[in-house]
N, C-alpha and C positions, 0 to 999 in steps of 0.2 A: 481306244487310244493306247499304242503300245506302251509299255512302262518298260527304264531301264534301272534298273540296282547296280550303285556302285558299292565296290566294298568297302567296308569302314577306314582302312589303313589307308586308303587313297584318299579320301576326305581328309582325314586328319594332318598328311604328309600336304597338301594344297594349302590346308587352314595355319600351318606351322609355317609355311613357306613364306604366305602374306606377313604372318605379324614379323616374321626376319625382317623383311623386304621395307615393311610401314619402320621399325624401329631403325635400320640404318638408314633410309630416310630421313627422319627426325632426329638423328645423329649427326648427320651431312648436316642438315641445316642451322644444326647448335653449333657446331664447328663454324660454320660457315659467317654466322653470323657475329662469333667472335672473333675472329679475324678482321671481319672487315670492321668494327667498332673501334674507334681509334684510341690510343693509350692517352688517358686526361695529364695534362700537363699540372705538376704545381708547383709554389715557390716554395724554394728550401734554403737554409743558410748552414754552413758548419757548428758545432759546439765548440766552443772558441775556453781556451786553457790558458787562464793567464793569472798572475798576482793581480788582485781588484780590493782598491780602498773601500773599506765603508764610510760612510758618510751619512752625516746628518743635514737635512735641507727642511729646518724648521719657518714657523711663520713665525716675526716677531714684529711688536712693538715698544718703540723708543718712549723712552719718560727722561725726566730731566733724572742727572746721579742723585740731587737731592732736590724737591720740591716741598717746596716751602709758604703754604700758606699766610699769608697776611691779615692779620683781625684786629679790627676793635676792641681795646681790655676795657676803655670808659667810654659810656654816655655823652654825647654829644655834637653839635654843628658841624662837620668837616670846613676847617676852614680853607682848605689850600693841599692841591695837589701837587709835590713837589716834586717828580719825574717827567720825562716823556718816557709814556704808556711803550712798551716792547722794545725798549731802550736796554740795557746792560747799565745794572750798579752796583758798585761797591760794596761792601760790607759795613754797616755804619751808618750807608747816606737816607739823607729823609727823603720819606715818600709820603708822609702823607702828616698834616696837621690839625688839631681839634681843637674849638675853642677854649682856651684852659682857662676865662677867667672864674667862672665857681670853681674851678680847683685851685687854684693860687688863693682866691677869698676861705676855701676850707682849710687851706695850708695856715694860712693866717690866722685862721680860728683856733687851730689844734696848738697853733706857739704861742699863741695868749695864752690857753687853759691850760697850757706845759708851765709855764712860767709861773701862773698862779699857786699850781702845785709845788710849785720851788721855792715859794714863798715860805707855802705852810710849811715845810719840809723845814727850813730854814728857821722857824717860830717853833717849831716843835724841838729840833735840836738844842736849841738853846734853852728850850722851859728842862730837857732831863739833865743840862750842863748846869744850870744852876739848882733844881731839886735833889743831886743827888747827895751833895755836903749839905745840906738842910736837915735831908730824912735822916744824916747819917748823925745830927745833933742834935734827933728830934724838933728840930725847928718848925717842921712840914710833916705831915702826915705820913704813914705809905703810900696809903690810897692814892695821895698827888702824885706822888712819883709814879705810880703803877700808872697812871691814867697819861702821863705824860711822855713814858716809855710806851705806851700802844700808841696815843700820838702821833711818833716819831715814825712808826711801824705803818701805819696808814697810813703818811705822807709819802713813806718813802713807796709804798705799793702803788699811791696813785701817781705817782711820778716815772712809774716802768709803765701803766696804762695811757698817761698821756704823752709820753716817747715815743711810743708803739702809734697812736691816734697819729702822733705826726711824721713818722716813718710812712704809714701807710696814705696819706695827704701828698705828701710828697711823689711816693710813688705813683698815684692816680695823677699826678701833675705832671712828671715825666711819661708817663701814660698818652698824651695829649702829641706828644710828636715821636711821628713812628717810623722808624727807622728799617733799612736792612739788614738782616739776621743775617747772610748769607751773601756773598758775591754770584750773580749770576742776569740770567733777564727775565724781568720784570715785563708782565704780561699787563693787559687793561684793566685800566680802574671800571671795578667794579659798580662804585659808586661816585658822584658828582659835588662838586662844592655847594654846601647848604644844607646836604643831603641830613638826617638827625640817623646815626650812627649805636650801636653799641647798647640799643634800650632792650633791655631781656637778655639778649646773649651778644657773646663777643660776634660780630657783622665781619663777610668776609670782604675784605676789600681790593686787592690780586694777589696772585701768584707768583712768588720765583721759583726759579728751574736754575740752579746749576747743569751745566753744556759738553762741560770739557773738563773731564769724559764725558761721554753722553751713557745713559741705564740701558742694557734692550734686554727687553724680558722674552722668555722663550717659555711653551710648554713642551717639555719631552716627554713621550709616551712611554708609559713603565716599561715594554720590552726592549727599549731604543737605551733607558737608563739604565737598564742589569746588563745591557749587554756594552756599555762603554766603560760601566764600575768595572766588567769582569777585565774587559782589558787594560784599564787605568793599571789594576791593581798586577796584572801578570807585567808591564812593562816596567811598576816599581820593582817589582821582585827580580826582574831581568838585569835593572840597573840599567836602562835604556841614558838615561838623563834628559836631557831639554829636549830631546826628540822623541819621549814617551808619549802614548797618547794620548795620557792625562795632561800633558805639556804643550800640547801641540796647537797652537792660536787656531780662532775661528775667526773667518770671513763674514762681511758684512753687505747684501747684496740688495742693493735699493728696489724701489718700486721700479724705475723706469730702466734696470735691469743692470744699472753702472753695477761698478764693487769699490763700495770703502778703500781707501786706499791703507789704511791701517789698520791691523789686525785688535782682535781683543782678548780678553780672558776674564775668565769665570770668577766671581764676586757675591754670590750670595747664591745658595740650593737651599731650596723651602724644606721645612722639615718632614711634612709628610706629603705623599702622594694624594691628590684631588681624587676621593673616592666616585663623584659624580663626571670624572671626566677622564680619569685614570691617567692622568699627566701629574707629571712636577715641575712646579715653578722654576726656572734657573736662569737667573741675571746675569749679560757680562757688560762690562765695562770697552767702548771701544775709544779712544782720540778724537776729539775733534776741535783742533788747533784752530782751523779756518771759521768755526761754527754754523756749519751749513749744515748738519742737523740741528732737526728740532723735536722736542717733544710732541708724541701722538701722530709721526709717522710711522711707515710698514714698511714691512721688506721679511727680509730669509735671513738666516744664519745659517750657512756650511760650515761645519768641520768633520776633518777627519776622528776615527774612534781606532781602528783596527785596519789592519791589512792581512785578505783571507790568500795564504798563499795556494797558487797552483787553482784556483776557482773555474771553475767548470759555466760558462755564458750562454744562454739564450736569450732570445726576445722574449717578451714576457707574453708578448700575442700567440707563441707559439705553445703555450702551455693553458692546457683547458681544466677546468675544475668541475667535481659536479659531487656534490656530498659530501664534500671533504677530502675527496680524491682527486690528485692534480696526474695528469697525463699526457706525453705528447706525441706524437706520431713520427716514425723513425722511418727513411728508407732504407734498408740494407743491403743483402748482397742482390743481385739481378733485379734492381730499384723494384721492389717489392715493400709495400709498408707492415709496419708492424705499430702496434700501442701497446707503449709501455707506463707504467707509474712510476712517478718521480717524487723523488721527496726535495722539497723546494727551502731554501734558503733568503736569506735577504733579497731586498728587491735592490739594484743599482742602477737610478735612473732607468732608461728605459729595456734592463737587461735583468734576470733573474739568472742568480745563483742556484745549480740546482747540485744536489749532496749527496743524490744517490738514483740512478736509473741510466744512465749517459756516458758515454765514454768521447777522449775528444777527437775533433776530426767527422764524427757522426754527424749527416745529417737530417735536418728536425726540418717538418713541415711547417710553412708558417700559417697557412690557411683554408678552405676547401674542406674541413674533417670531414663535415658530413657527408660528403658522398665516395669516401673513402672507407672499403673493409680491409681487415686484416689479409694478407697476403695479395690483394688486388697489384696489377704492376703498374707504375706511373712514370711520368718524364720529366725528372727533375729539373727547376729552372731557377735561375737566380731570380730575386724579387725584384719588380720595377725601381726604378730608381725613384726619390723622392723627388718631387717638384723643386727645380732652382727658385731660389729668392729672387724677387723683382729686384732691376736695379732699381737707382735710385733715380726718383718722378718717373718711373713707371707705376702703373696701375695695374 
C-alpha cells in the first residue's frame, strides 16, 4: 500500500486553522446568545431628598391618673354597699358600710375606763393639794406626800393611755363607713353584703381610677430616649420655645385606629432604664373631658422628637442586610447595577433614612437582588402600584 508523508508545517498550519475556526465558532455563539437573552426588567424608585420628622410610634397602655385601691382597715360583716358598681363618685361619698356595733360597744368601753381614770386623777390631785401644808408642818409624813405625788403621776400617765385607747375606738368606728379618697369611677365591688371582711389583712373591696386626665404609659427604647434628650436639649439651647421638641405635644392613636382629639404631655420619666427590657418607663397625661377612655385600654403614642433636615429616603425593602452590612443596589449610567454599602439611619415608617452611600435622584432597586450581578444591564421600571382599598360593603 502506497504511503504518503506530509510535511510537519502543513499539519500544524490545518491543526492551527481548526481550533481559529472551532473558537470563533463558540464566539459567534456567546455573542449570539447574548443578544438574544432579553434584558430582566426590575422595579426601581428615586432616593427621594426631603426634611423627614422623627417620630415616635410607641405601644401604650391607659391606667387611671390615679388609682386608688379601696380596703378594709376593720374586721367585720359588710353591711351595705352604697354606690352603683362603675358609677363615677365624689370625693367623700360612701361606698361601702361595716357593721360597727362592737366598735361603738369598744368605743363605749374605752370612755368608761377614760373616765374612771379621771376620777383617780382627780383623788390623787387632791390627796398632794392637801398633803403638801401638812408635810410642810410635819403634820404627815414625807413618805405620804411622796406616795401621793407618784399618785398623781400615775393617774395622769393612765389618763394619756386611756385617750389614746379611746382615739383609737373611735377610729376603728369611723373605720366601719368607707368613703372615697378620690373623685373618680369606681369599679365593682369586689365583695357582697354579709360577706365577713378585714380578718387578717385590710380585704380589697374596688377600685377607683381618676379619668380626666387619663395616665398612658409608654416604654421607650434606650436609643429612641438619648436620641429625643439629644434633641430636647439642642432645641433648649437654640431657644426654640413651645415649638421645641421637648415641647412638642404627642398624639394619642386608639386601637380602632381613631386619634384622641387632644393632645398630651409628659408627667412622670422612671428613673432608670428596665435593664431586662432596655426601655424606660414614660407617662403622659392626655384630656378626657367626655370620659370615653378607660383604664387598661391600648393604643400608640406618636410624637415628634427631631426634624432630620435634607434626609436622604428609601423603602426600607430596598435595603438588604447580611452581617451587619446593609446594601442596595444602584442603577447607574447605561442602567447598569452596581452594590453599594450604606450606612442606614432611623427607620420612618415604611422608609429608611440612609447617611451615607446614595446620592439623591439615584435610583435603588426594590427587588429581584438575587439574580442581579454587578454590572449586568437591566430595564428599569416603576413598581406596581399597591392594591386599591375595597369600597365600602365590598368584599
Amino acid at each position: 500500500m502506497p504511503r504518503f508523508d506530509l510535511p510537519s508545517s502543513r499539519v500544524q498550519g490545518a491543526a492551527l486553522a481548526g481550533l481559529l475556526l472551532f473558537g470563533f465558532s463558540a464566539c459567534s455563539s456567546k455573542e449570539q446568545k447574548e443578544q438574544a437573552a432579553p434584558v430582566p426588567e426590575v422595579p426601581v424608585v428615586d432616593v427621594v431628598q426631603k426634611d423627614t420628622p422623627l417620630a415616635f410610634d410607641l405601644v401604650a397602655q391607659l391606667r387611671g391618673y390615679e388609682d386608688v385601691e379601696i380596703r378594709a382597715r376593720v374586721e367585720g360583716y359588710l353591711q351595705s354597699v352604697d354606690y352603683a358598681e362603675g358609677s363615677e363618685v365624689r370625693k367623700g361619698q360612701l361606698l361601702f358600710t361595716i357593721d360597727n356595733q362592737p366598735y361603738r360597744a369598744a368605743l363605749a368601753q374605752a370612755q368608761a375606763i377614760l373616765a374612771h381614770s379621771q376620777s383617780d386623777l382627780a383623788k390623787a390631785e387632791l390627796d398632794v393639794k392637801r398633803f403638801t401644808p401638812l408635810a410642810a408642818e410635819r403634820a404627815v409624813s414625807q413618805a405620804e406626800l411622796d406616795n401621793a405625788v407618784a399618785a398623781e403621776r400615775s393617774a395622769k400617765a393612765q389618763i394619756a393611755a386611756r385617750e389614746a385607747n379611746v382615739e383609737q375606738a373611735r377610729l376603728n368606728l369611723s373605720y366601719t363607713r368607707i368613703a372615697a379618697p378620690i373623685a373618680g369611677v369606681a369599679g365593682k365591688a369586689e365583695h357582697k353584703v354579709g360577706d365577713l371582711v378585714g380578718k387578717g389583712e385590710p380585704t380589697l373591696l374596688t377600685t377607683i381610677s381618676s379619668i380626666d386626665p387619663i395616665r398612658v404609659s409608654v416604654a421607650i427604647p434606650e436609643a429612641d430616649y438619648l436620641r429625643f434628650s439629644r434633641a430636647s436639649t439642642l432645641a433648649g439651647k437654640n431657644g426654640n420655645g413651645p415649638e421645641s421638641a421637648a415641647r412638642r405635644p404627642a398624639q394619642l392613636v386608639l386601637s380602632d385606629g381613631t386619634v384622641h382629639p387632644y393632645p398630651g404631655k409628659v408627667i412622670f420619666t422612671d428613673r432608670a432604664v428596665d435593664a431586662a427590657t432596655g426601655t424606660l418607663r414614660v407617662d403622659l397625661a392626655f384630656p378626657n373631658p367626655q370620659r370615653t377612655l378607660r383604664p387598661g385600654l391600648y393604643g400608640k403614642v406618636h410624637a415628634d422628637s427631631e426634624v432630620v433636615k435634607g434626609a436622604l429616603l428609601v423603602p426600607q425593602r430596598a435595603v438588604q442586610e447580611l452581617q451587619g452590612t446593609y446594601t442596595v443596589v444602584v442603577v447607574g449610567e447605561g442602567n447598569k447595577v452596581e452594590t453599594r454599602k450604606v450606612k442606614p439611619g432611623p427607620k420612618v415608617g415604611s422608609q429608611w433614612i440612609l447617611l451615607e452611600g446614595v446620592k439623591p435622584g439615584e435610583k435603588v432597586v426594590l427587588e429581584g437582588f438575587q439574580r442581579l450581578r454587578d454590572g449586568m444591564e437591566v430595564k428599569p421600571v416603576a413598581p406596581p402600584a399597591a392594591p386599591a382599598a375595597p369600597a365600602a360593603g365590598e368584599k
